[in-house]
C-alpha positions in Angstrom: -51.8 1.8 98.7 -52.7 3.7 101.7 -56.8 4.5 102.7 -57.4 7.7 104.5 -60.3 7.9 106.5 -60.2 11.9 106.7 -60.7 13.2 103.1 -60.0 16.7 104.7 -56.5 15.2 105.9 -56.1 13.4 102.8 -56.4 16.8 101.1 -53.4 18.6 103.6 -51.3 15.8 102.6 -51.8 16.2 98.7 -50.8 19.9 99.4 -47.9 19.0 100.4 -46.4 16.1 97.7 -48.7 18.1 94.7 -48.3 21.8 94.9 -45.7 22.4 97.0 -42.8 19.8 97.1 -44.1 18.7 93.5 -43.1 15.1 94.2 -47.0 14.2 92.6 -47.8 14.9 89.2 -49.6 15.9 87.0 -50.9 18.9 89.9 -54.6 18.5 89.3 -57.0 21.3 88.1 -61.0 20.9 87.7 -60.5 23.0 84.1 -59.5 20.6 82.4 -61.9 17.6 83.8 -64.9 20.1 83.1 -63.3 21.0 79.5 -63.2 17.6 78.6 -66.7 16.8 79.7 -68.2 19.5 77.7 -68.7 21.8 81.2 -66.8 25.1 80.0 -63.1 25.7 81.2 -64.0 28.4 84.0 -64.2 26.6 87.3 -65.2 29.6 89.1 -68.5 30.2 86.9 -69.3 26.5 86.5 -69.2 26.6 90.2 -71.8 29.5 90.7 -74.1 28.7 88.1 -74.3 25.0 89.7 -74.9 26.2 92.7 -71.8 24.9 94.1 -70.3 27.6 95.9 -69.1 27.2 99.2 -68.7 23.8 98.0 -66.7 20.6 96.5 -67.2 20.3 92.8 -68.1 17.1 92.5 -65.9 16.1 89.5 -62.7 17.7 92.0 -63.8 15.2 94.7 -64.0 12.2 92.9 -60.3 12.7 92.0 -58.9 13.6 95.2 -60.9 10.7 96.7 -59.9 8.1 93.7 -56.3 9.5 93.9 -53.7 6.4 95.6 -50.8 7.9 97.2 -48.0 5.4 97.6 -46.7 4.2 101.0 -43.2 5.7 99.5 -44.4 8.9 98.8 -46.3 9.4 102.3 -43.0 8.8 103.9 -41.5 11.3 102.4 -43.6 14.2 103.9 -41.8 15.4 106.9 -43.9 18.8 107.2 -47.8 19.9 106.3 -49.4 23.5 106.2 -52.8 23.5 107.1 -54.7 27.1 106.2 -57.3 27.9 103.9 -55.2 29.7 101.5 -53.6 25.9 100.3 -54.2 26.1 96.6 -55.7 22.1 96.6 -58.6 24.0 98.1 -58.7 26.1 95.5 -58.7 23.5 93.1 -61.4 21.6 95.1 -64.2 24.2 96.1 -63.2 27.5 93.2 -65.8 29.4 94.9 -64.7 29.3 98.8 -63.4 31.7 101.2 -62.0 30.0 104.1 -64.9 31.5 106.3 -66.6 28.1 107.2 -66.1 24.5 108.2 -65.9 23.0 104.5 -62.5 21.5 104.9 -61.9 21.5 109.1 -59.7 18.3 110.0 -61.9 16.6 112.9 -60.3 13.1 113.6 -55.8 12.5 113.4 -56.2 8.9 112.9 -54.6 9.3 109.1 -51.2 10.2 111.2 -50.4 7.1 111.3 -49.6 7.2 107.4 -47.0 9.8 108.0 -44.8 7.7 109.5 -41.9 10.8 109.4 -43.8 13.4 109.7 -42.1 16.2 112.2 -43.8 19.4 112.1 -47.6 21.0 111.4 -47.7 24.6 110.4 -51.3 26.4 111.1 -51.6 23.8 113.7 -53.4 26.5 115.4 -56.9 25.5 113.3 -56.9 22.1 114.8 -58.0 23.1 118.2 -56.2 22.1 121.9 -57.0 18.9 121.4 -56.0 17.9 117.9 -52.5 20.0 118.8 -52.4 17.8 121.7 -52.4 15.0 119.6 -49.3 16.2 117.5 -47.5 16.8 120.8 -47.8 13.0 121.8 -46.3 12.0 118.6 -43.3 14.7 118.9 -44.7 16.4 115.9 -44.0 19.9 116.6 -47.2 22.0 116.3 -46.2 25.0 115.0 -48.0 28.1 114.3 -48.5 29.5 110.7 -46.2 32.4 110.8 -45.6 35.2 108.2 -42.0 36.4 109.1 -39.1 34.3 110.2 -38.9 30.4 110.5 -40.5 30.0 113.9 -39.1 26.8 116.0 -35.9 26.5 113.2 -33.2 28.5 114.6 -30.8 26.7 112.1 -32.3 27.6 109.1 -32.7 31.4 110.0 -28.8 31.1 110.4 -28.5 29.4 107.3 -30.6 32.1 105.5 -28.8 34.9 107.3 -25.6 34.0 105.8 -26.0 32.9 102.5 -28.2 36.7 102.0 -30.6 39.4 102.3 -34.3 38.3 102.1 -36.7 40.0 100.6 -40.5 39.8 100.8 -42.6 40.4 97.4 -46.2 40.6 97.1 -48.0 40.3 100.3 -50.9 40.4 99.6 -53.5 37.5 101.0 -54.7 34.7 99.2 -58.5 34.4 100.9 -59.8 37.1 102.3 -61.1 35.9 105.5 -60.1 35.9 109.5 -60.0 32.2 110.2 -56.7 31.7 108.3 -53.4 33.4 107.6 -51.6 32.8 104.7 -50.6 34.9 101.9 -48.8 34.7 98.7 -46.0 36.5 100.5 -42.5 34.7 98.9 -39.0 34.5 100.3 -36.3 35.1 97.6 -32.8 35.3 98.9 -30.3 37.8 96.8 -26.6 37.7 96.9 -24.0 39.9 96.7 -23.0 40.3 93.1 -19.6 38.2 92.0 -18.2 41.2 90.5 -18.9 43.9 93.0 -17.4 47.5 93.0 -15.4 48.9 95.2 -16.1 52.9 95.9 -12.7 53.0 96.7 -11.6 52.5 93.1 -13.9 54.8 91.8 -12.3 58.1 90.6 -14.4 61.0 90.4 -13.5 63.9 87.9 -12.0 67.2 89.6 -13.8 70.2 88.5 -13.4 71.1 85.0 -12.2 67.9 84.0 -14.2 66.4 81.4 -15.0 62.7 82.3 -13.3 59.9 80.4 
Protein backbone atom coordinates (compact mmCIF):
# COMPACT_ATOMS: atom_id res chain seq x y z
CA UNK A 1 0.00 0.00 0.00
CA UNK A 2 1.15 3.39 -0.79
CA UNK A 3 2.53 6.04 2.33
CA UNK A 4 1.89 9.70 1.62
CA UNK A 5 4.02 11.98 3.24
CA UNK A 6 1.53 15.09 2.59
CA UNK A 7 -1.68 14.29 4.63
CA UNK A 8 -3.07 17.49 2.90
CA UNK A 9 -2.28 15.71 -0.62
CA UNK A 10 -3.39 12.58 0.68
CA UNK A 11 -6.72 14.32 1.32
CA UNK A 12 -6.98 15.82 -2.66
CA UNK A 13 -6.45 12.45 -3.78
CA UNK A 14 -9.35 10.81 -1.46
CA UNK A 15 -11.58 13.57 -3.16
CA UNK A 16 -11.10 12.40 -6.03
CA UNK A 17 -11.49 8.20 -5.79
CA UNK A 18 -14.34 8.90 -2.64
CA UNK A 19 -16.65 11.63 -3.50
CA UNK A 20 -16.34 12.30 -6.73
CA UNK A 21 -15.36 9.27 -9.11
CA UNK A 22 -16.81 7.02 -6.14
CA UNK A 23 -14.29 4.24 -6.95
CA UNK A 24 -13.74 4.23 -2.73
CA UNK A 25 -16.28 3.17 -0.48
CA UNK A 26 -17.97 3.40 1.93
CA UNK A 27 -17.47 7.77 1.47
CA UNK A 28 -16.66 8.50 5.04
CA UNK A 29 -18.63 10.86 7.38
CA UNK A 30 -17.43 11.91 11.13
CA UNK A 31 -21.48 11.28 12.11
CA UNK A 32 -21.42 8.22 12.35
CA UNK A 33 -17.84 7.60 14.07
CA UNK A 34 -19.06 10.23 16.76
CA UNK A 35 -22.63 8.37 16.92
CA UNK A 36 -21.00 5.31 17.67
CA UNK A 37 -18.71 6.57 20.27
CA UNK A 38 -21.50 8.10 22.22
CA UNK A 39 -20.38 11.89 20.87
CA UNK A 40 -23.92 13.03 19.33
CA UNK A 41 -24.55 12.76 15.50
CA UNK A 42 -24.04 16.62 14.64
CA UNK A 43 -20.47 17.17 13.56
CA UNK A 44 -20.84 20.75 13.28
CA UNK A 45 -21.88 21.22 17.08
CA UNK A 46 -19.56 18.53 18.44
CA UNK A 47 -17.05 20.55 16.57
CA UNK A 48 -17.82 24.05 18.31
CA UNK A 49 -18.44 22.82 21.66
CA UNK A 50 -14.85 21.03 21.51
CA UNK A 51 -13.32 23.76 20.50
CA UNK A 52 -12.38 22.39 17.27
CA UNK A 53 -13.33 24.83 14.80
CA UNK A 54 -11.15 25.87 12.30
CA UNK A 55 -9.88 22.45 12.87
CA UNK A 56 -9.44 18.55 12.10
CA UNK A 57 -11.68 16.55 14.33
CA UNK A 58 -9.59 14.28 15.60
CA UNK A 59 -11.64 11.01 15.16
CA UNK A 60 -11.83 12.43 10.98
CA UNK A 61 -8.02 12.40 10.96
CA UNK A 62 -7.26 9.29 12.29
CA UNK A 63 -9.32 7.79 9.45
CA UNK A 64 -8.01 9.66 6.64
CA UNK A 65 -4.49 9.00 7.96
CA UNK A 66 -5.21 5.02 8.75
CA UNK A 67 -7.03 4.85 5.37
CA UNK A 68 -4.60 2.47 2.59
CA UNK A 69 -5.29 3.36 -0.77
CA UNK A 70 -4.22 0.70 -3.18
CA UNK A 71 -1.40 1.15 -5.84
CA UNK A 72 -4.44 0.11 -8.37
CA UNK A 73 -6.67 2.59 -7.25
CA UNK A 74 -4.02 5.59 -7.30
CA UNK A 75 -3.38 4.73 -10.85
CA UNK A 76 -6.55 5.28 -11.76
CA UNK A 77 -6.71 9.00 -10.96
CA UNK A 78 -5.93 10.87 -14.00
CA UNK A 79 -7.28 14.37 -12.73
CA UNK A 80 -7.51 16.22 -8.94
CA UNK A 81 -9.45 19.45 -7.86
CA UNK A 82 -7.84 21.24 -5.31
CA UNK A 83 -10.31 24.19 -3.66
CA UNK A 84 -11.72 24.50 -0.35
CA UNK A 85 -15.11 23.73 -1.32
CA UNK A 86 -14.00 19.62 -1.70
CA UNK A 87 -16.51 18.03 0.49
CA UNK A 88 -13.49 15.58 2.22
CA UNK A 89 -12.83 18.93 3.88
CA UNK A 90 -16.03 19.17 4.92
CA UNK A 91 -16.06 15.84 6.32
CA UNK A 92 -12.60 16.53 8.00
CA UNK A 93 -12.75 20.08 9.73
CA UNK A 94 -17.20 20.62 9.86
CA UNK A 95 -16.54 23.94 11.11
CA UNK A 96 -14.08 25.58 8.36
CA UNK A 97 -14.35 28.19 5.85
CA UNK A 98 -11.58 27.91 3.47
CA UNK A 99 -10.13 31.32 4.83
CA UNK A 100 -6.80 29.97 6.23
CA UNK A 101 -3.88 27.59 5.81
CA UNK A 102 -5.55 24.37 7.46
CA UNK A 103 -5.26 22.17 4.44
CA UNK A 104 -2.52 24.20 2.04
CA UNK A 105 -0.54 21.47 -0.04
CA UNK A 106 3.31 22.54 0.74
CA UNK A 107 5.66 19.70 -0.61
CA UNK A 108 4.53 17.47 -4.41
CA UNK A 109 6.67 14.60 -3.39
CA UNK A 110 3.28 12.32 -3.19
CA UNK A 111 3.15 12.86 -7.22
CA UNK A 112 5.05 10.24 -7.59
CA UNK A 113 2.06 7.93 -6.51
CA UNK A 114 -0.05 9.26 -9.33
CA UNK A 115 1.77 7.63 -11.82
CA UNK A 116 -1.17 8.82 -14.56
CA UNK A 117 -2.14 11.64 -13.34
CA UNK A 118 -2.70 14.48 -16.31
CA UNK A 119 -4.27 17.45 -15.16
CA UNK A 120 -4.77 19.66 -11.62
CA UNK A 121 -7.70 21.93 -11.42
CA UNK A 122 -7.43 25.03 -8.74
CA UNK A 123 -3.74 24.55 -9.50
CA UNK A 124 -3.84 28.17 -8.91
CA UNK A 125 -3.63 27.58 -4.76
CA UNK A 126 -0.41 25.87 -5.15
CA UNK A 127 1.67 28.90 -5.85
CA UNK A 128 4.41 29.51 -9.03
CA UNK A 129 6.37 27.06 -7.70
CA UNK A 130 4.28 24.04 -6.84
CA UNK A 131 2.48 24.79 -10.64
CA UNK A 132 5.93 24.66 -11.79
CA UNK A 133 6.30 21.45 -10.52
CA UNK A 134 3.20 20.02 -12.37
CA UNK A 135 4.58 21.58 -15.56
CA UNK A 136 7.79 19.41 -15.39
CA UNK A 137 5.82 16.35 -15.16
CA UNK A 138 3.40 17.37 -18.20
CA UNK A 139 0.55 17.60 -15.70
CA UNK A 140 -1.39 20.34 -17.02
CA UNK A 141 -2.03 22.94 -14.38
CA UNK A 142 -5.15 24.15 -14.93
CA UNK A 143 -7.17 26.77 -13.37
CA UNK A 144 -10.45 26.07 -11.43
CA UNK A 145 -13.02 27.44 -13.81
CA UNK A 146 -16.75 27.90 -13.48
CA UNK A 147 -17.99 27.93 -17.08
CA UNK A 148 -16.67 25.83 -19.97
CA UNK A 149 -14.04 23.01 -19.86
CA UNK A 150 -10.88 25.10 -20.00
CA UNK A 151 -7.72 23.38 -21.84
CA UNK A 152 -10.46 20.42 -23.28
CA UNK A 153 -11.51 21.70 -26.56
CA UNK A 154 -12.83 18.09 -27.36
CA UNK A 155 -15.02 17.71 -24.73
CA UNK A 156 -16.78 21.16 -25.21
CA UNK A 157 -17.44 19.72 -28.83
CA UNK A 158 -18.59 16.63 -27.45
CA UNK A 159 -21.07 18.45 -25.06
CA UNK A 160 -22.11 20.92 -27.82
CA UNK A 161 -23.45 18.17 -29.76
CA UNK A 162 -24.97 15.75 -27.77
CA UNK A 163 -27.14 19.19 -26.02
CA UNK A 164 -27.96 22.23 -24.31
CA UNK A 165 -26.39 22.73 -20.89
CA UNK A 166 -27.84 24.06 -18.27
CA UNK A 167 -26.44 25.47 -15.02
CA UNK A 168 -28.59 24.88 -11.64
CA UNK A 169 -27.93 26.24 -8.42
CA UNK A 170 -24.93 28.37 -8.17
CA UNK A 171 -24.72 29.18 -5.30
CA UNK A 172 -21.00 28.71 -3.40
CA UNK A 173 -20.16 26.08 -1.17
CA UNK A 174 -17.69 28.19 1.43
CA UNK A 175 -18.07 31.53 1.53
CA UNK A 176 -14.64 32.83 1.37
CA UNK A 177 -12.17 34.62 -1.36
CA UNK A 178 -9.26 32.10 -1.35
CA UNK A 179 -11.22 29.52 -3.31
CA UNK A 180 -13.80 29.21 -6.07
CA UNK A 181 -15.99 26.46 -6.23
CA UNK A 182 -19.59 26.15 -6.04
CA UNK A 183 -22.20 23.64 -6.16
CA UNK A 184 -22.92 24.84 -9.69
CA UNK A 185 -23.90 21.29 -11.81
CA UNK A 186 -23.84 20.63 -15.54
CA UNK A 187 -26.89 18.64 -16.75
CA UNK A 188 -27.16 18.14 -20.40
CA UNK A 189 -30.87 17.95 -21.93
CA UNK A 190 -31.86 16.48 -25.18
CA UNK A 191 -34.21 17.11 -27.61
CA UNK A 192 -37.27 15.11 -26.86
CA UNK A 193 -37.66 11.65 -29.16
CA UNK A 194 -41.10 12.58 -29.95
CA UNK A 195 -40.86 16.26 -30.81
CA UNK A 196 -43.62 18.30 -32.59
CA UNK A 197 -43.60 19.86 -35.43
CA UNK A 198 -45.42 23.51 -35.59
CA UNK A 199 -46.02 22.72 -39.03
CA UNK A 200 -48.50 19.98 -38.28
CA UNK A 201 -50.20 21.84 -35.81
CA UNK A 202 -53.66 23.06 -37.03
CA UNK A 203 -55.12 26.00 -35.42
CA UNK A 204 -58.97 26.47 -35.41
CA UNK A 205 -60.36 29.27 -37.90
CA UNK A 206 -62.59 31.66 -36.14
CA UNK A 207 -65.77 30.28 -34.92
CA UNK A 208 -64.75 26.91 -35.18
CA UNK A 209 -65.00 25.09 -32.04
CA UNK A 210 -61.74 23.11 -31.32
CA UNK A 211 -61.69 19.30 -31.68
Amino acid sequence: MARFKDFNFKLVVVEQLMYIDEKLTPQFSPAGVLKEKGLGDAPWEYAQEHDLAYKAVPEAREYFESLELSDELLAGVEELCMDGGDQVYQECAPVWDGEDDLFDITPLDDLVLLPNLRRVLGSEFLGPDLAGVLESRDITADWAVLFGSAGRPEEDARKAESGREQRLDPRPLRVGQRHTRTNDRLIRTKPPETAVSLASVRLPAPGEEEV
